[in-house]
C-alpha positions in Angstrom: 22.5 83.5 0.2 21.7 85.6 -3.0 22.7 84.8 -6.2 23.5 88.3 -6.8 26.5 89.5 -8.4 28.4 93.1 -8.3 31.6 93.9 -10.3 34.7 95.4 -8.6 37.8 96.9 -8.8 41.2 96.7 -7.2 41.5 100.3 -6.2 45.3 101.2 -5.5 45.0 104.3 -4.2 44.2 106.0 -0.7 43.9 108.5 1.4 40.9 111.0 1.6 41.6 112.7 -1.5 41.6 109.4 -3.3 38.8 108.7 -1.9 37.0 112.2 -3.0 38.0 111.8 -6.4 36.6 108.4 -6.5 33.1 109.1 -5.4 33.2 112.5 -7.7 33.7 109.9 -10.5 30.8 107.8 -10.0 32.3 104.9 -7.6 32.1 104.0 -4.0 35.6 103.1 -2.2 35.5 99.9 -0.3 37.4 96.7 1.6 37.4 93.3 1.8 39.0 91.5 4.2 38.7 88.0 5.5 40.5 85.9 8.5 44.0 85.3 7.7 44.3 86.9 4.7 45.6 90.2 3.6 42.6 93.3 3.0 41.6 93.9 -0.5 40.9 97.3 -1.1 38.0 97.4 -3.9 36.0 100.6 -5.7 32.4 99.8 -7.0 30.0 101.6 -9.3 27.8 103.8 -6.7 24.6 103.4 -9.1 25.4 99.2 -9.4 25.8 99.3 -4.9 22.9 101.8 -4.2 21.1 99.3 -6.4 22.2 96.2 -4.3 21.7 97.9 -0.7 18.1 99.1 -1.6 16.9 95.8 -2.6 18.5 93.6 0.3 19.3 96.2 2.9 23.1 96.6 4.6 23.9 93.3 5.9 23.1 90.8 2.6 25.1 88.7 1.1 26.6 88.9 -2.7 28.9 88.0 -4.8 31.8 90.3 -6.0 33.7 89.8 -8.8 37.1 90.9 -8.6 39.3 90.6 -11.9 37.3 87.7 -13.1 36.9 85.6 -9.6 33.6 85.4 -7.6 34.1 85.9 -4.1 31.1 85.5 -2.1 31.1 88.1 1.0 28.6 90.0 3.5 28.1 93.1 3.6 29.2 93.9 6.7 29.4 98.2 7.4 28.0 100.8 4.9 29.0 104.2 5.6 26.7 107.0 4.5 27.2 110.9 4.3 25.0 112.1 7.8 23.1 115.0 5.5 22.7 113.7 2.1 22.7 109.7 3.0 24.9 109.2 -0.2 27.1 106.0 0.9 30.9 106.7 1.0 32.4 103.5 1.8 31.4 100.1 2.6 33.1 97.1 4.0 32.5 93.3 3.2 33.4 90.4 4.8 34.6 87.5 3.0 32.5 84.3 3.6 33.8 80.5 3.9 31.5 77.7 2.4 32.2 75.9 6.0 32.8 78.5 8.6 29.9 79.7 10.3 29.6 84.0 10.4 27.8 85.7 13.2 25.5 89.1 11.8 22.5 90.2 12.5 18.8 89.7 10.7 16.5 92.5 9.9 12.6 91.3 10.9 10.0 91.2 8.5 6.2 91.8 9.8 4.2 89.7 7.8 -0.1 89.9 8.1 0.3 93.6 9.8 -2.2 95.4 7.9 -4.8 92.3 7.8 -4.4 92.1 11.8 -4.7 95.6 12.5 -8.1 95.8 10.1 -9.1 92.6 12.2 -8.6 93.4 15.3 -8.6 97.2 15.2 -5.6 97.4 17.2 -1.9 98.4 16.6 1.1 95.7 15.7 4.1 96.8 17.5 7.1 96.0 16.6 9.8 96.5 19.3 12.8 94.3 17.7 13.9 95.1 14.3 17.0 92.5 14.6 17.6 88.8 15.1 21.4 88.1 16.3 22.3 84.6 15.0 25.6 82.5 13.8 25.4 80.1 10.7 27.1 79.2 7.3 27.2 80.9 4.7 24.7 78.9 2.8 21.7 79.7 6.1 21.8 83.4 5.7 18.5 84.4 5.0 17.5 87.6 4.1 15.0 88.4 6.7 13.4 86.5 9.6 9.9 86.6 8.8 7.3 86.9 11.7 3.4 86.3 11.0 0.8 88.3 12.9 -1.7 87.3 11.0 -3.9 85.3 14.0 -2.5 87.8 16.7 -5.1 88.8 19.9 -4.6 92.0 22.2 -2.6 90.6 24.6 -0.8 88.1 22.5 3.7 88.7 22.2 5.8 86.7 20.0 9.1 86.6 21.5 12.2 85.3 20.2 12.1 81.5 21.2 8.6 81.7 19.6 10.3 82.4 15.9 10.8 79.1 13.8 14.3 80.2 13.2 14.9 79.6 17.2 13.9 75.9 16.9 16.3 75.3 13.9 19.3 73.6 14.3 21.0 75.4 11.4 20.9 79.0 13.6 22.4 79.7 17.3 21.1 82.8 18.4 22.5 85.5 19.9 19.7 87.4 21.1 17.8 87.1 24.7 15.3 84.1 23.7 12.6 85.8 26.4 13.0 89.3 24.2 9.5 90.7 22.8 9.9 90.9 19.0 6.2 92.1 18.2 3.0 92.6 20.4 -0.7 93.8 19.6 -2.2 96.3 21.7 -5.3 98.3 21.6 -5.4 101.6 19.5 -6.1 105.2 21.0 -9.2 104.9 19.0 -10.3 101.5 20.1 -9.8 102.8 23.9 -12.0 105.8 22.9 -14.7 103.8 22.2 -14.6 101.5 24.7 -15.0 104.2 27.2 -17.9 106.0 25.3 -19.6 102.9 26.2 -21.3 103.0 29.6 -22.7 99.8 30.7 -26.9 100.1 31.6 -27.8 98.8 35.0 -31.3 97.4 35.8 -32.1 100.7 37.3 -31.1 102.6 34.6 -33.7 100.5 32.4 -36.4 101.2 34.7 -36.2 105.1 34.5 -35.8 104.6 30.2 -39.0 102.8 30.2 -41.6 105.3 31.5 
């Protein structure tokens, strides 16, 4: 988990036009609610969130504090305005030291541009999440997959990741999925065709 903490509010108020006037004032409406316990509506600064989601995406994990106690939650829906992307609400799950939570894991290319220079080929990336259950204390921020030594052909699938061998993580998502591949590049295919193989009696007629 981060260590990261971000001060909110008890917001009383709501309705739309609570909700409007809030956001025209510089804050960002919000919930938290948690298994068997009552939902906490919350408003945080928009600059102090925008910070937080830009540096650790939508699904991290922080620490609010709410009139002076810590609660350490996920962030689990951010809601953003379709045209301008400004964020109008977000919700966050409240986390238990000894319950496990089920989310999902952005992946991390790691060695892309060193592989592609390598190899002259094109890293693909065709799954950008890892669905997994753990506790709290497991999350990690992203699932980091090295394509450093990669050859056209190779796949890394999901039973290949070190996090699929870990006893700490059950994952959700199919084990046999591809999560990144290397194939050739439109360029590389271009030159492979420019190059016509010479036959022995080809060599004959270029040497008179």
């Amino acid at each position: 988990m981060n260590d990261l903490k971000l001060k909110a509010e008890v917001r009383n108020g709501a309705g739309k036009r609570e909700s409007t006037k809030l956001r025209n004032s510089g804050y960002v409406p919000g919930v938290v609610y948690a298994q068997g316990e009552e939902t906490k509506s919350i408003k945080l600064e928009n600059r102090m969130l925008n910070r937080v989601l830009n540096k650790y995406g939508s699904t991290g994990t922080v620490e609010l504090e709410i009139a002076g106690e810590l609660v350490p939650v996920l962030i689990k829906e951010v809601q953003r305005d379709p045209i301008k992307e400004t964020v109008l609400h977000a919700d966050f799950q409240k986390l238990s030291a000894d319950r496990k939570v089920r989310l999902r894991i952005p992946v991390a290319i790691q060695g892309r541009e060193f592989c592609e220079t390598r190899t002259s080929g094109v890293v693909e990336q065709q799954l950008m999440e890892i669905e997994l259950q753990c506790l709290p204390k497991f999350i990690p921020q992203y699932v980091t997959v090295d394509v450093t030594n990669l050859e056209f052909g190779d796949v890394i699938k999901v039973s290949d990741l070190d996090i699929a061998k870990d006893e700490n993580y059950e994952i959700f998502s199919e084990l046999d999925e591809i999560v990144v591949s290397l194939t050739a590049s439109s360029k590389h295919e271009e030159v492979e065709e420019k190059e016509v193989p010479i036959y022995e009696s080809d060599k004959s007629i270029l040497d008179k």
